[in-house]
Steps between C-alpha positions, in 0.01 A plus 500: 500500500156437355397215291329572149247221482469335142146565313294180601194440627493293751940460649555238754803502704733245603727433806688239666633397802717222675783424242737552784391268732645174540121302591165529313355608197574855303149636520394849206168632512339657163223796629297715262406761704148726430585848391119611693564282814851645611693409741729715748837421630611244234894464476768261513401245790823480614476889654141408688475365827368139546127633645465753183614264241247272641206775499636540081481137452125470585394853324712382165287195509193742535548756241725358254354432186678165504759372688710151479744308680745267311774344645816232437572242768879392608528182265410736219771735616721270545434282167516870272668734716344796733505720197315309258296366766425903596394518147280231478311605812435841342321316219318309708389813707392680176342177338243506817402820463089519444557818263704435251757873452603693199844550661736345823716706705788245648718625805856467448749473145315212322185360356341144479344400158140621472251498291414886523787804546699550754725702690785510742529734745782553715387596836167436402384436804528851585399679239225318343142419724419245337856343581476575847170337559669166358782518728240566793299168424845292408645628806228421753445158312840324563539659814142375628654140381851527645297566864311200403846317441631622827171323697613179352862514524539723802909465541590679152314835649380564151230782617815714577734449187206412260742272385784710350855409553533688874758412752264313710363273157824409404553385906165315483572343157825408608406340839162310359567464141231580221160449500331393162382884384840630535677512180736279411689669269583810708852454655423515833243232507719301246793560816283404778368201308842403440552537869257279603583241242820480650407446876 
């Protein structure tokens, strides 16, 4: 399936990732890319290995016209829900874009409120560039800060589960309790704080 891009100048593209973990922010990216400066190998990060999405990450920051990182952080989340929070991140990713585009390409079934068009695209990441290269930079950010997490609180192993509800979290969380970026509203954090409250 090919993707008919809308007539625009200048398109950024929009991704997210992290609203299924149970710890740290839900990180999006915003990256206009430059039609003369292309880039090979762009797709959704999720089907590159570690060491190539990290090789993307740098040249995206390179060649892109513009790029941005926007994020929402756990109280957020849990004060307006991981949707809404999702959203507002996605606005703050395109709000700190340099370049300012004619048209935004969003991964997924829904747009925020901007002040330019916009665009859902299901399985964007995929089948639009521009898409991919914000799920490259989103990806490699929150999983550069859940290694960082895992050097401070060692015991959770958060470099292995980046902090999504795995087997071995939900053991952690339930032996050691929550740590202030997890998020309080997701159940299994609300269970293991429970837990502790209890002992």
């Amino acid at each position: 399936m090919e993707f008919v891009y809308p007539q625009a100048n200048l398109i950024a593209g929009v991704d997210e990732v992290g609203r299924g973990p149970l710890v740290g922010a839900v990180v999006t990216a915003a990256v206009i890319l430059d039609p003369n400066n292309p880039i090979i190998g762009l797709m959704d990060s999720k089907k590159l290995s570690e060491k190539r999405r990290e090789k993307l990450f740098i040249e995206i920051q390179e060649k892109a016209l513009s790029w941005s990182i926007g994020r929402a952080e756990p109280e957020e989340i849990d004060n307006i829900n991981i949707l809404q929070a999702t959203m507002l991140a996605m606005q703050r990713a395109v709000a700190g874009l340099s370049i300012q585009p004619d048209f935004v390409l969003i991964d997924g079934n829904r747009c925020p409120a901007l002040s330019m068009p916009s665009q859902s695209v299901i399985k964007g990441d995929s089948l639009v560039q521009e898409i991919s290269a914000a799920s490259i930079l989103a990806k490699v950010t929150r999983d550069r800060e859940m290694v960082v997490l895992d050097q401070q609180y060692p015991e959770y192993g958060f470099a292995k589960h980046k902090g999504y509800p795995t087997a071995l979290h939900l053991e952690k969380l339930a032996q050691y309790g929550a740590i202030a970026v997890h998020r309080k509203s997701f159940a299994p954090v609300r269970r293991a704080l429970n837990i502790k409250e209890r002992i």
